[in-house]
C-alpha positions, 0 to 999 in steps of 0.5 A: 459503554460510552468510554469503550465506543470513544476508545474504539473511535480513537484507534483506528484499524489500517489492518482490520481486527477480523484479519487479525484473529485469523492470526491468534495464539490459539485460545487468546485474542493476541498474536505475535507481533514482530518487528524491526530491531526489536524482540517479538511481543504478544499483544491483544489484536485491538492493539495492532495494525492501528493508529490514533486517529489513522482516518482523521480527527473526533470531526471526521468519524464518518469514514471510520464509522462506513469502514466498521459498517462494511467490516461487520458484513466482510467480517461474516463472510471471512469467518465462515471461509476460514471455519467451512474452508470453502468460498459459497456461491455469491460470497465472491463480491465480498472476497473482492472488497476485501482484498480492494479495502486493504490496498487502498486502506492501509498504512503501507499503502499511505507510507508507500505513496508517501515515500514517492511524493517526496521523492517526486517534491524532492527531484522537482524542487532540486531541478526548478532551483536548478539554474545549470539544470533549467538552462539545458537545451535539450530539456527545453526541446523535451518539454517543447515536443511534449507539449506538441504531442498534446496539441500545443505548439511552443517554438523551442526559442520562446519556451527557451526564454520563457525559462531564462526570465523564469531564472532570472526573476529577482528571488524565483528560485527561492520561493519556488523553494520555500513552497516545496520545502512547506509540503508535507508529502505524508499529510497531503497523501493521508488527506488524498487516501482519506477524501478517496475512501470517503468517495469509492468505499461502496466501489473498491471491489470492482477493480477485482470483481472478474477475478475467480476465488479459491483457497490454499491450505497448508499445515504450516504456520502462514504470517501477515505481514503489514503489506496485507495482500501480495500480488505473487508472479505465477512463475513463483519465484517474486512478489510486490504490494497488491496495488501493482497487481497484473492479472496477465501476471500475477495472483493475488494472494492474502493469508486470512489464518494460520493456515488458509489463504485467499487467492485470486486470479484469472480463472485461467490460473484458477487452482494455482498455488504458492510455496508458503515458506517463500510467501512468508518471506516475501510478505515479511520482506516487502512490509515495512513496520511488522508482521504477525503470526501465531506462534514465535519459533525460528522460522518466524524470527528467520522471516522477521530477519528479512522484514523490510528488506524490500520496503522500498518498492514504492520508491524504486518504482517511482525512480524507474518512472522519471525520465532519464534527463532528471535522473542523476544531475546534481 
């Protein structure tokens, strides 16, 4: 018994077992995984969607403890949606923390902010050890007029030569260098999500908690993709990870079985529903490791042929948001 509970300690779920049965072989506990450039597998769920020690060390078992604890009562509600297919009065709560628990839980969720932050370490560092870059004149303007806009007033001529002494200081460069390149974009952002969860666990389903919740079942076969949740245009006809979610714009869509999906959204579009074909395919496109399902046929190896082809939203999106002066200079 001990060895069992030490095993489980050890290999921590990012995507929670009680989604994963949903996705079953029928009569086993194992799913089809798939991943990238390699040939799908059945496995065990205990086997899938986990990391050893995702959330921290044997010392730091709090959270994953707190995680089981809220599993076992989400795990309930989400058992009897998918036997009763229906959502009963007040389950609404739950509905929320889960869908908040995967986008801020997840190992996409990890990866993708990671992916960002080097991008941002990488830019910062390339400009700070810029010296054509740092002596730009209209970039010492930019930087004057937003410290005005914040109430602080620097004469463009002395924050002008406040950078050329910051140039030309003997080996400033160079240490501004050796700081970034000993950053660790994704330790930084896995200690980031951890001290995050450890402090809002109880309070994740508040940012969906106005949301109305219905269900959408279909005779196909619906995969989970790593992504988890998607936020699904109403229009139909494109997706992104959760975390982007718009309630103006989009649905929140998680498949929850083979056949059944959560939806949310504002009671506006209450009822709405999504194409399962291009919902797999979205899902499989926007996950960045694997998917699962029930079954291996050739609809599920066309979705694995388009897994990750838009994995890297995160960045995209962290290159949209940098401004144009620091964009394209080299």
């Amino acid at each position: 018994m001990t060895e069992v509970i030490k095993q489980v300690a050890i290999n921590q779920h990012y995507l929670p077992q009680l989604l994963l049965r949903g996705f079953c072989i029928p009569g086993s506990n194992q799913v089809w995984v798939f991943r990238r450039n390699a040939a799908p597998f059945r496995t065990n769920v205990r086997n899938v969607g986990a990391e050893r020690f995702f959330y921290g060390c044997p010392s730091e078992q709090d959270l994953e403890r707190a995680l089981s604890d809220r599993e076992a009562k989400i795990g309930y509600v989400v058992s009897k949606v998918r036997t009763e297919e229906l959502i009963a009065p007040g389950t609404e709560p739950i509905l929320a923390e889960l869908m908040a628990q995967l986008v801020a839980r997840s190992k996409h969720t990890r990866l993708g902010f990671s992916e960002g932050s080097a991008f941002a370490l990488d830019l910062v560092r390339e400009r700070l050890t810029d010296e054509d870059f740092l002596a730009d004149e209209v970039l010492v303007s930019r930087v004057a007029e937003s410290l005005r806009e914040k109430g602080v007033t620097v004469p463009p001529a002395v924050l002008a030569n406040f950078v050329r002494k910051f140039r030309h200081a003997p080996g400033i460069l160079s240490s501004v260098k050796a700081v970034f390149d000993a950053m660790d974009p994704y330790e930084m952002v896995k200690k980031a999500q951890t001290e995050f969860l450890e402090r809002d666990l109880l309070t994740l389903g508040s940012r969906f908690a106005n949301l109305a919740w219905w269900l959408m079942s279909t005779d196909a076969s619906l995969v989970l993709g790593d992504v988890g949740p998607i936020a699904f245009s109403v229009e139909g006809d494109s997706a992104k990870p959760a975390v982007f979610y718009s309630p103006a714009e989009d649905l929140l869509v998680l498949p929850i079985s083979s056949s059944l999906a959560l939806v949310g959204g504002a009671a506006a579009l209450s009822g709405r529903e999504v194409m399962v074909s291009k919902m797999n395919r979205l899902s499989a496109e926007l996950s960045v490791e694997f998917f699962v399902a029930n079954q291996s046929q050739q609809e599920e190896l066309d979705f694995q042929a388009d897994l990750g082809k838009r994995g890297d939203y995160w960045r995209r999106q962290f290159e949209k948001s940098v401004p144009r002066d620091w964009r394209g200079r080299s």
